[in-house]
C-alpha positions in Angstrom: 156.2 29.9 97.6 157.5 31.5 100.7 161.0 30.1 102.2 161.4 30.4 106.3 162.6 28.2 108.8 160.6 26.0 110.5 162.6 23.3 112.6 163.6 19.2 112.3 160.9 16.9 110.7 157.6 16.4 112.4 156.2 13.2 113.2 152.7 12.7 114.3 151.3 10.6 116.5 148.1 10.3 118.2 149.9 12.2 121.8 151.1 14.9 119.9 153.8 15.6 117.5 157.8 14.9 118.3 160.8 16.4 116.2 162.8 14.2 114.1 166.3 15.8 115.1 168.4 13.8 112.7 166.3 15.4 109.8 167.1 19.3 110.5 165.1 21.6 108.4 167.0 22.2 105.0 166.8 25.9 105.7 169.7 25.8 107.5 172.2 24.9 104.5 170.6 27.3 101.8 172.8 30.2 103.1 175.8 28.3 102.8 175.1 26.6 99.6 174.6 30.0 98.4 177.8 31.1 99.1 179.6 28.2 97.8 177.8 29.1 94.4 178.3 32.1 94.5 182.2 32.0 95.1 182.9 29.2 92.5 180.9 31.5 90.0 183.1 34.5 90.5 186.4 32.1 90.5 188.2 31.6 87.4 190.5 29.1 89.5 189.4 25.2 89.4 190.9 25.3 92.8 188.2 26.8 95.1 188.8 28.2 98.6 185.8 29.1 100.7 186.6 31.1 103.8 183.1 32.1 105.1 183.0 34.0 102.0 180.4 36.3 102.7 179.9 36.0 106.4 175.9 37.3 104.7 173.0 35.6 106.5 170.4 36.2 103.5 167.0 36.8 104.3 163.9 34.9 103.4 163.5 37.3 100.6 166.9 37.1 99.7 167.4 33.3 99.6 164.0 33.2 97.4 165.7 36.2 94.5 168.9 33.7 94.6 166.6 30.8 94.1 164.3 32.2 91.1 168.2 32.8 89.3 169.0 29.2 89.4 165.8 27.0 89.8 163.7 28.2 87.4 160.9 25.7 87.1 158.2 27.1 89.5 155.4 25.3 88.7 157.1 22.3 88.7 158.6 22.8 92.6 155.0 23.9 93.9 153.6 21.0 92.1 156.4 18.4 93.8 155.1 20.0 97.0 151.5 20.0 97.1 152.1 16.2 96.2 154.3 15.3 99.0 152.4 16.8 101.4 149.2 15.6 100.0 151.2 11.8 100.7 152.5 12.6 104.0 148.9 13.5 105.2 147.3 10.5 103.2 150.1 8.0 104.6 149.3 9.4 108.2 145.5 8.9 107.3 145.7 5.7 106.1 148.2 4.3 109.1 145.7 5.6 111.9 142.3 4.5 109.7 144.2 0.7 109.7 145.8 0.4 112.9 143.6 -1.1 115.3 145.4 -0.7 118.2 144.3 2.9 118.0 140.5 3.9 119.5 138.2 6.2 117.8 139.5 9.6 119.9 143.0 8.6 119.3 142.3 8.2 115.4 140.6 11.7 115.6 143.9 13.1 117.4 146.2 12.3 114.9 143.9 13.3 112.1 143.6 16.8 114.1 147.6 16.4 114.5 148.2 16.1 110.9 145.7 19.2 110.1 147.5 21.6 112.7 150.9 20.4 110.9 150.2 20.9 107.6 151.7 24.3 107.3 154.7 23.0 108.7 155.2 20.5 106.1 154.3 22.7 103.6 157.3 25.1 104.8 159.9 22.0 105.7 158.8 20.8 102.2 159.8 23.9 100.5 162.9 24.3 101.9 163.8 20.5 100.9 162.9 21.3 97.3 164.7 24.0 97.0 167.4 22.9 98.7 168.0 19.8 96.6 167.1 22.0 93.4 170.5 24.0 94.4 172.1 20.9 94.8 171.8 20.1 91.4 172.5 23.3 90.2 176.1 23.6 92.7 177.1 19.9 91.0 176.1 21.5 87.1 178.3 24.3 88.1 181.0 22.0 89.4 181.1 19.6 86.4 180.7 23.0 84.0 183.6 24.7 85.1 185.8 21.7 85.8 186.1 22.4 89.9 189.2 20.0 90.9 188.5 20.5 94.6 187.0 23.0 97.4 188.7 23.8 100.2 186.4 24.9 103.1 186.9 26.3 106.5 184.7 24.1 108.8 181.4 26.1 110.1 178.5 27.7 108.4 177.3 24.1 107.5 179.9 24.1 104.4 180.9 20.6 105.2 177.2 19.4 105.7 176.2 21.1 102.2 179.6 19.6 100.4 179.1 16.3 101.3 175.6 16.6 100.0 176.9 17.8 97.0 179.4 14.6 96.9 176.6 12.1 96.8 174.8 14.3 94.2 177.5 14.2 92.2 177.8 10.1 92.1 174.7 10.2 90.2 175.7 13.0 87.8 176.2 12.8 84.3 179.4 12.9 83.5 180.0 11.2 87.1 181.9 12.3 89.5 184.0 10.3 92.5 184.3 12.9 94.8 185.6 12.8 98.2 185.4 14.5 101.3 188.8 15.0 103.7 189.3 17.0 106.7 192.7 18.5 108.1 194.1 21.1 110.3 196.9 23.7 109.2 199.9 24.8 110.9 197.9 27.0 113.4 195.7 23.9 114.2 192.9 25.6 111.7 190.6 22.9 110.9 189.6 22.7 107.0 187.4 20.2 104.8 188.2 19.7 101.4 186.1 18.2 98.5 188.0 16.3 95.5 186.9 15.8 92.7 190.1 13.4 91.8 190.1 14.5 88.5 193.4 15.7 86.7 
C-alpha cells in the first residue's frame, strides 16, 4: 500500500470524469493529524496547545512509517480497499448497463472511464482508510490520556482534522460531547479550540 496524493473524488460519467471538490482527497489532513498525535503523545498536560507544532510536511514514506506505528492491521485496510473499489466500479457498471438513456458507445465510455480511474480510486481510497484509521486512533489517545481540550492555531487543516475527530468521538466508547469553538487573541490571532467538556 503506497500513500500519495491524488486530488477531490472522481465521478464518472459517460463525457469524461469531473472532480467532486467538496470531497478533497484525505491526503491532505494526514500531515496534520500526525502532528496533533504526535504532540498530545509527548504532553503530559490534558490541556493541549498545537502551534504548527512541527511545521514537517512528511513524505509519502514518512506518513506510511507513522501509519504502520498506529494502524497496525494491514491486511485488513488492503482488504477494505480492494472491496470499495471493487463496489465503486460494479455500481458505475451496473448504473450504465441499466440506464437506458445511455447508447451503446456511451455505455462503452464510461466503462473505459471507470478502467482509466481505477488507480485513482485505489490511491483516494487509501488515503481515506488511513485517514479514518488515524482518526480512531487520535480519539483512543484522547479518551486514554483524558485530553480536556486542544487549542489550535487555525491553518495546516488542524481545524478540518479536529472537527473530524469531534464527530468520531460521539460514537466512541466511553462517549465524548466534544465541541469545536473559534476565537481571536489580543493580537487578533485566530485560534480553534476542541472541548471535551469534561471536568
Amino acid at each position: 500500500m503506497k500513500l500519495k496524493y491524488v486530488g477531490a473524488y472522481p465521478i464518472v460519467t459517460h463525457k469524461g470524469v469531473s472532480f467532486d471538490q467538496t470531497k478533497p482527497d484525505p491526503y491532505i489532513y494526514l500531515n496534520a493529524i500526525i502532528e496533533i498525535i504526535e504532540a498530545i503523545e509527548k504532553s503530559t498536560d490534558k490541556n493541549i496547545q498545537i502551534d504548527e507544532h512541527s511545521l514537517k510536511d512528511y513524505n509519502a514514506n514518512e506518513l506510511m512509517d507513522f501509519v504502520k506505528k498506529y494502524c497496525s492491521d494491514f491486511e485488513s485496510m488492503i482488504k477494505q480497499k480492494e472491496a470499495r473499489v471493487d463496489e465503486i466500479v460494479q455500481n458505475y457498471t451496473n448504473a450504465s448497463k441499466n440506464n437506458p438513456n445511455l447508447n451503446a458507445d456511451e455505455k462503452k465510455a464510461i466503462l473505459g472511464n471507470i478502467d482509466i480511474m481505477k488507480d485513482y480510486y485505489k490511491s483516494y481510497i487509501t488515503n481515506d482508510i488511513i485517514y479514518k484509521c488515524l482518526l480512531e486512533v487520535l480519539s483512543d489517545i484522547v479518551v486514554k490520556k483524558h485530553i480536556k481540550d486542544i487549542t489550535f492555531s487555525i491553518g495546516r487543516n488542524y481545524g478540518m482534522v479536529l472537527s473530524d475527530v469531534a464527530r468520531v468521538l460521539q460514537d466512541h466508547k466511553p462517549y465524548r460531547d466534544a465541541t469545536m469553538e473559534f476565537f481571536s487573541d489580543d493580537s487578533g490571532i485566530a485560534y480553534g479550540k476542541l472541548d471535551m467538556n469534561i471536568a
